[in-house]
KELUM-18108 format. One line per field, with one value per atom (N, C-alpha, C): residue number from 1; atom name; x, y, z; residue in one letter. Coordinates in Angstrom, 3 decimals. Layout:
<atoms>
i [NUM_...]
at [CA_...]
x [X_...]
y [Y_...]
z [Z_...]
aa [A_...]
</atoms>
This chain:
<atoms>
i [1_1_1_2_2_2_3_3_3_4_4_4_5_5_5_6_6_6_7_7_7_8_8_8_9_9_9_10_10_10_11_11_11_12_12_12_13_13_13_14_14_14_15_15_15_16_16_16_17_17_17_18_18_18_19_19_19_20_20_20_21_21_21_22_22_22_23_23_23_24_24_24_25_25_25_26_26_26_27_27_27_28_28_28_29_29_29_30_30_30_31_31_31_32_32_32_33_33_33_34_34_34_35_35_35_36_36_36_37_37_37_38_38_38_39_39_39_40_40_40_41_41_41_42_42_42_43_43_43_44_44_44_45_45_45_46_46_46_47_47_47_48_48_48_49_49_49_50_50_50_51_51_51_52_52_52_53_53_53_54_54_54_55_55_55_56_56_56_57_57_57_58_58_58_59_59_59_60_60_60_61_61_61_62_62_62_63_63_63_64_64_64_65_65_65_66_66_66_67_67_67_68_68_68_69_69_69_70_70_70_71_71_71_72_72_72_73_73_73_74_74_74_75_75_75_76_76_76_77_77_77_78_78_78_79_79_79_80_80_80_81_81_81_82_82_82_83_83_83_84_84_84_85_85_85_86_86_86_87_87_87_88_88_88_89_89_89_90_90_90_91_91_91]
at [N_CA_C_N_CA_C_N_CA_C_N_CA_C_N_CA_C_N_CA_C_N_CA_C_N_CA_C_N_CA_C_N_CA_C_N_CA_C_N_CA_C_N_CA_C_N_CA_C_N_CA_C_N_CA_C_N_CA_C_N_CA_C_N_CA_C_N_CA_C_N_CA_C_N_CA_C_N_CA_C_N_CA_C_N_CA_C_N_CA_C_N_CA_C_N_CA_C_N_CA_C_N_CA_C_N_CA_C_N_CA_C_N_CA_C_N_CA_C_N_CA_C_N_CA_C_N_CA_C_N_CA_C_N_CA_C_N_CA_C_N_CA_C_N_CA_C_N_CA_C_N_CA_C_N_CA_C_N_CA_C_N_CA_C_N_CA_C_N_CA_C_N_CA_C_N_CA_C_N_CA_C_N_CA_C_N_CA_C_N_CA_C_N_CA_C_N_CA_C_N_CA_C_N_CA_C_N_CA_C_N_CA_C_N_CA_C_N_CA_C_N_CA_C_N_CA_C_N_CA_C_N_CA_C_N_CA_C_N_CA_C_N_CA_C_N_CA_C_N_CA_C_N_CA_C_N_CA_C_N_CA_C_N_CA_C_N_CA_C_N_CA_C_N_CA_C_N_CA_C_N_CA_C_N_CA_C_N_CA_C_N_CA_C_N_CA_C_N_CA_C_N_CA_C_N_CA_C_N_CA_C_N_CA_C_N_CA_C]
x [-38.355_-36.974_-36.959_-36.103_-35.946_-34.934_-35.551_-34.881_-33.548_-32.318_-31.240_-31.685_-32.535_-32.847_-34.081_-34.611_-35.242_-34.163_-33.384_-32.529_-31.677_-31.262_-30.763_-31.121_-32.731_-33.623_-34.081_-33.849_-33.757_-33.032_-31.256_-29.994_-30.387_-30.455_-30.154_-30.953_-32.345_-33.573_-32.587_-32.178_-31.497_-30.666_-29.364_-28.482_-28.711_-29.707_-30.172_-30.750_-31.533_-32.561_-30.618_-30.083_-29.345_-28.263_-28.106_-27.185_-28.493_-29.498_-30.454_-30.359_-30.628_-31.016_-29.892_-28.343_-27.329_-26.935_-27.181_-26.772_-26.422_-28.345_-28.062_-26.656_-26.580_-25.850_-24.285_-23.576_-22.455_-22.810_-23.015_-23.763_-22.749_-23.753_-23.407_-22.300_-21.494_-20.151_-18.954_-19.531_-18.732_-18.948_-19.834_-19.737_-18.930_-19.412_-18.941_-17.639_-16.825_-15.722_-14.863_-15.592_-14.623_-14.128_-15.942_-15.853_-14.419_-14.685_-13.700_-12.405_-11.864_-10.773_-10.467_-11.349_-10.800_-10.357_-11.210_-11.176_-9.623_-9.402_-7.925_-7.024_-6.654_-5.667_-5.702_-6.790_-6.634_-5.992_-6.440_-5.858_-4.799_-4.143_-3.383_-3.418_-4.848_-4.927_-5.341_-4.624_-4.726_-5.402_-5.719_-6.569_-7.969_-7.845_-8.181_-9.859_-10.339_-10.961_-11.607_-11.715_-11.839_-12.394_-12.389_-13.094_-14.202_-13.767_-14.346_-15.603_-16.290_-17.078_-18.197_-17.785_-19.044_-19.162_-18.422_-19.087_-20.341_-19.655_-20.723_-21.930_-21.533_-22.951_-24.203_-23.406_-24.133_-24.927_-24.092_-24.674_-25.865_-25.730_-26.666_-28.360_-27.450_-28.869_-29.653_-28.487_-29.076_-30.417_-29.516_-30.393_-32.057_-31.697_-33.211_-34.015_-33.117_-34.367_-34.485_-33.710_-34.352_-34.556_-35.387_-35.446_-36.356_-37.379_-38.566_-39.009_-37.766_-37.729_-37.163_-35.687_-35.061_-36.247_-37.194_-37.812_-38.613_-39.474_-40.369_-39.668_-38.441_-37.762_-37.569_-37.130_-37.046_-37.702_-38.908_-40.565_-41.190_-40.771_-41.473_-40.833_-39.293_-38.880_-38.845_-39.025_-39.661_-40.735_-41.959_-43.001_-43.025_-42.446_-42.284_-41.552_-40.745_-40.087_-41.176_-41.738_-42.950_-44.187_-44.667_-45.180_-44.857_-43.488_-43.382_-42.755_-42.719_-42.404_-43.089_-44.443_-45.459_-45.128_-44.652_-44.339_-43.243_-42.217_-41.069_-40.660_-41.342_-41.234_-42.196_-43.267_-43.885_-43.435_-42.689_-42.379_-41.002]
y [26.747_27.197_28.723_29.327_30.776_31.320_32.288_32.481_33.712_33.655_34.307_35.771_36.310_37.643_38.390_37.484_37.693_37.577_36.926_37.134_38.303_38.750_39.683_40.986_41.060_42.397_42.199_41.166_41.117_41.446_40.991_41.545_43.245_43.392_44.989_45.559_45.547_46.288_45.697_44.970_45.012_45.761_45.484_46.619_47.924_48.242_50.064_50.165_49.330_49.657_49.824_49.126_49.078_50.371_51.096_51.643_53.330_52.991_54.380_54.179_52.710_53.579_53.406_53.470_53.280_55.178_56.042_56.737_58.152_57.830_58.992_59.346_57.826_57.779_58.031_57.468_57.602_59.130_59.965_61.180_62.125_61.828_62.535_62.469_60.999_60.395_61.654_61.393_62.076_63.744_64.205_65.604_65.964_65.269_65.658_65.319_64.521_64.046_65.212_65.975_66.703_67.802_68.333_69.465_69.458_68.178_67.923_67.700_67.442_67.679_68.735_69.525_70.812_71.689_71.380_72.323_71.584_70.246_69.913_70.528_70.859_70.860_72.806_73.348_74.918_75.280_74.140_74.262_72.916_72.344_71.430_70.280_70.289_69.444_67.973_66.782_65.740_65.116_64.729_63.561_62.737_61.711_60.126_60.691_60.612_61.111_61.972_63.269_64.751_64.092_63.116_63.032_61.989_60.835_59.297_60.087_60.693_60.685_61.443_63.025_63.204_62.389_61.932_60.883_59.689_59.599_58.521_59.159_59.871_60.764_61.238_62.089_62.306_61.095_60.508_58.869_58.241_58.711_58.001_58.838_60.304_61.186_61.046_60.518_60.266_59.614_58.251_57.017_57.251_58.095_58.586_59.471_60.059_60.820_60.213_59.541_58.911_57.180_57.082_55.678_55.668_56.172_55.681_55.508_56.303_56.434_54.998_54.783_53.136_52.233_52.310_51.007_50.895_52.063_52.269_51.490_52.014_51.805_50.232_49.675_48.339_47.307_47.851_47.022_47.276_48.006_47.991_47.359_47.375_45.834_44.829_44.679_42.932_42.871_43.901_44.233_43.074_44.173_43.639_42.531_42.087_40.636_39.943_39.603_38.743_38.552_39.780_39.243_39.327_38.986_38.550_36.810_36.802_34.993_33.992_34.207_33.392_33.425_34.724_34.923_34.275_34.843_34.390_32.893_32.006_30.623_30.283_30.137_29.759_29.681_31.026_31.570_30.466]
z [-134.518_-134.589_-134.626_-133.761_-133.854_-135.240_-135.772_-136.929_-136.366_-137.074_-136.377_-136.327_-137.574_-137.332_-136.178_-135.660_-134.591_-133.623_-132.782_-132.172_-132.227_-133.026_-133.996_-133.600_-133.694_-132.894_-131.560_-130.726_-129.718_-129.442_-129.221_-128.715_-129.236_-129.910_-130.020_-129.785_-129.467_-128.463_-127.145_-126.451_-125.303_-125.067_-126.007_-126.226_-125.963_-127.129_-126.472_-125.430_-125.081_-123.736_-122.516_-122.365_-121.341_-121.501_-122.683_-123.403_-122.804_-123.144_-122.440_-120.969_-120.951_-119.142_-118.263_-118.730_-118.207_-118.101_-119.519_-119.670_-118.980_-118.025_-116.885_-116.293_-115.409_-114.628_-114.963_-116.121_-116.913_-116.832_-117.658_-118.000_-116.736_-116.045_-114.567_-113.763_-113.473_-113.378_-113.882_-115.294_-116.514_-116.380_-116.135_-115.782_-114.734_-113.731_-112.030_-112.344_-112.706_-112.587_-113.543_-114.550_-115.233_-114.509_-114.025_-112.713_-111.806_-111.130_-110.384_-110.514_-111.605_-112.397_-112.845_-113.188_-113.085_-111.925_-110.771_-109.595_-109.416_-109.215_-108.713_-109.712_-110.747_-111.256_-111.124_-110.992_-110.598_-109.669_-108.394_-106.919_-106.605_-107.686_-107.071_-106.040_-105.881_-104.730_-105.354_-105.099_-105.632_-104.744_-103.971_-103.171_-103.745_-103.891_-104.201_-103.860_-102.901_-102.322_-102.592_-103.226_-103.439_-104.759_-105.544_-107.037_-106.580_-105.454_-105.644_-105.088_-103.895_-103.004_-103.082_-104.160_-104.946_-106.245_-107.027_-107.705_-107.664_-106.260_-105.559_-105.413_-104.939_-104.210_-105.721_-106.545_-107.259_-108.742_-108.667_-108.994_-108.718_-107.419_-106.856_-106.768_-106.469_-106.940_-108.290_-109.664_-110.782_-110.781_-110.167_-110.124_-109.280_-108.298_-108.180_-108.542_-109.340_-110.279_-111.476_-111.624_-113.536_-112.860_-112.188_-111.423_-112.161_-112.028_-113.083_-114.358_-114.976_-116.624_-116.660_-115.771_-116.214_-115.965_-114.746_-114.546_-115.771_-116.067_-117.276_-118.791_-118.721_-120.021_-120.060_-118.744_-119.049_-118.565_-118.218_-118.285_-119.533_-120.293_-121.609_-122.765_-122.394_-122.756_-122.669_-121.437_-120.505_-121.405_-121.710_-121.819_-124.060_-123.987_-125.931_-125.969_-125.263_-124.899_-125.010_-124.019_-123.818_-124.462_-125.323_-126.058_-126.950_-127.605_-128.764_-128.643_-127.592_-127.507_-128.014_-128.278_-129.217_-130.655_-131.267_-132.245_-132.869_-131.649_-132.097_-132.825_-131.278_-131.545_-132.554_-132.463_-133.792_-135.065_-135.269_-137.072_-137.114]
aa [X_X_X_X_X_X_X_X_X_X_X_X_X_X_X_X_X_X_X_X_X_X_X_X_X_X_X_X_X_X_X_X_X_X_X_X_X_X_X_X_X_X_X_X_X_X_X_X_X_X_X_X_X_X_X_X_X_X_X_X_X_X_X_X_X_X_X_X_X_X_X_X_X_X_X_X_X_X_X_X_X_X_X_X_X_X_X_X_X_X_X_X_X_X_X_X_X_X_X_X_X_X_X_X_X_X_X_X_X_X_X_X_X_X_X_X_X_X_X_X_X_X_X_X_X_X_X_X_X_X_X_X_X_X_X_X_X_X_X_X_X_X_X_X_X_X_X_X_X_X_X_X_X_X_X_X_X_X_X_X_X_X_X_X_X_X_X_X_X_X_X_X_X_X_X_X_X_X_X_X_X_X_X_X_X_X_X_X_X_X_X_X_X_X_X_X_X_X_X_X_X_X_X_X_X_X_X_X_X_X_X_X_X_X_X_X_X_X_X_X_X_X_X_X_X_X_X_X_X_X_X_X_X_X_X_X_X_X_X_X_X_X_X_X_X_X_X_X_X_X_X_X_X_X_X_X_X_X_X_X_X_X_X_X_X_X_X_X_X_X_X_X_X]
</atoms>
């Protein structure tokens, strides 16, 4: 039988792991988008467009430069997952 407090530190080693390697990307979203909110409201120019497309863009640059910290970060949770599954169940 799994005891609830092992579950307990599972969900929340998940939690953070997804909560770190989400953060780049939010991070960056959240910068660029302020940038860009500022430049529109200096120059008035509203278009949909003018915020969505470097967002995208630079998102995506995140994701390849911290590609290897996320994979790292959450193979070493796969990583402590797995072997604690003997543990887990047994106790």
């Amino acid at each position: 039988m799994v005891s609830s407090s092992a579950v307990i530190d599972i969900l929340t080693q998940a939690i953070t792991t997804v909560i770190i390697c989400a953060a780049p990307m939010l991070i960056t979203a959240m910068v660029v988008g302020l940038i860009i909110s500022i430049f529109q409201a200096t120059t008035q120019i509203n278009e949909q467009t003018l915020a969505f497309v470097p967002k995208i863009v630079c998102v995506m640059l995140a994701l390849l430069i911290f590609g290897s910290f996320i994979f790292s970060t959450v193979g070493g949770f796969v990583g402590r997952l797995f072997n604690s599954i003997n543990t887990i169940i047994v106790s």
